[in-house]
N, C-alpha and C positions, 0 to 999 in steps of 0.2 A: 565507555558508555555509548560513544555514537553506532560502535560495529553492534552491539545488544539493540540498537533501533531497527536495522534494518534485518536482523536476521528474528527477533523476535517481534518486535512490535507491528512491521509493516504485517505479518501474518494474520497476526491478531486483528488487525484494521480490516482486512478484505472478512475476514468470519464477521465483523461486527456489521459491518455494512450488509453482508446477506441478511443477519437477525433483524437489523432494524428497516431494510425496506423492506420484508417480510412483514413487519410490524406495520408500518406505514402504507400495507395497499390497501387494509379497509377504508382508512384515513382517506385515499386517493379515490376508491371508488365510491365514498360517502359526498366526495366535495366534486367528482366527475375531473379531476385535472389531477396531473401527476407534477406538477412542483416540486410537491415535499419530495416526489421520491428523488428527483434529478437533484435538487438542492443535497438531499441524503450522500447519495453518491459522491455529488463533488465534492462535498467536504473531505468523504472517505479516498475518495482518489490523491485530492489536493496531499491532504495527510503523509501518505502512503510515499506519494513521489517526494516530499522536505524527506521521508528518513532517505529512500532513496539516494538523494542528493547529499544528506550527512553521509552516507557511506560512502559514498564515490570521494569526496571529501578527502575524509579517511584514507579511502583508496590513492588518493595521487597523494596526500603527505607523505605516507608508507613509502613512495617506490622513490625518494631523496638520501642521498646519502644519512645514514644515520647513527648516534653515536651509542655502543651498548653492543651484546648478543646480535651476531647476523642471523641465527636461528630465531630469536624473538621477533627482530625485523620481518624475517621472512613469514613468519606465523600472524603475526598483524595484517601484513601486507595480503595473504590470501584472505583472512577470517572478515578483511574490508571487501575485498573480492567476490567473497560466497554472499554476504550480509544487502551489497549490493545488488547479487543477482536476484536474493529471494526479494527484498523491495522491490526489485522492477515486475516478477512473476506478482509480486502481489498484486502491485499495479494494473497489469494485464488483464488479470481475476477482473479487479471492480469493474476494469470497463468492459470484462464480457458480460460480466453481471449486469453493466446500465444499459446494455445492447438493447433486451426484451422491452425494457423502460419506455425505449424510444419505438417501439415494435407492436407491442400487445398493450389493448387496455387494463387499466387495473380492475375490470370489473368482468372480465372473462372468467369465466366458471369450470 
């Protein structure tokens, strides 16, 4: 369950956080201050990095001796690997995404 966090969920986190500060810049340009959106982002960054860190997790259990299949070992041991990297890329994403946040008003046209 933790490798399925970071190779699927963290992905899904960075799309949701485009939809929802997407949603949130009328919000931002109705109220002139961009809060909500930064508050947006970090919860979705915060998110993103915990699966991250379950995979890395993951990642250093996998590479301990272990008892069973050394093929299963070894397929764990990458699939915590790959799951790992897409959470950090996902990561990456949010904060290009909250770049503009900090950059452009939300009421540019």
């Amino acid at each position: 369950m933790a490798i399925w966090l970071g190779l699927i969920v963290a992905p899904l986190l960075a799309l949701a956080d485009q939809t929802v500060a997407f949603a949130l810049v009328g919000r931002g340009c109705a109220t002139q201050t961009t809060l909500v959106l930064h508050a947006s982002h970090a919860i979705f960054l915060a998110l993103a990095v915990a699966a991250m860190v379950v995979a890395w997790r993951k990642w250093q259990e996998t590479t301990a001796p272990f008892e069973g299949s050394a093929d299963a070992v070894r397929q764990r041991h990458f699939l915590a690997g790959v799951a790992m990297t897409v959470a950090a890329l996902s990561a990456a994403a949010i904060v290009a995404m909250w770049i503009p946040t900090w950059l452009i008003s939300p009421c540019v046209a």
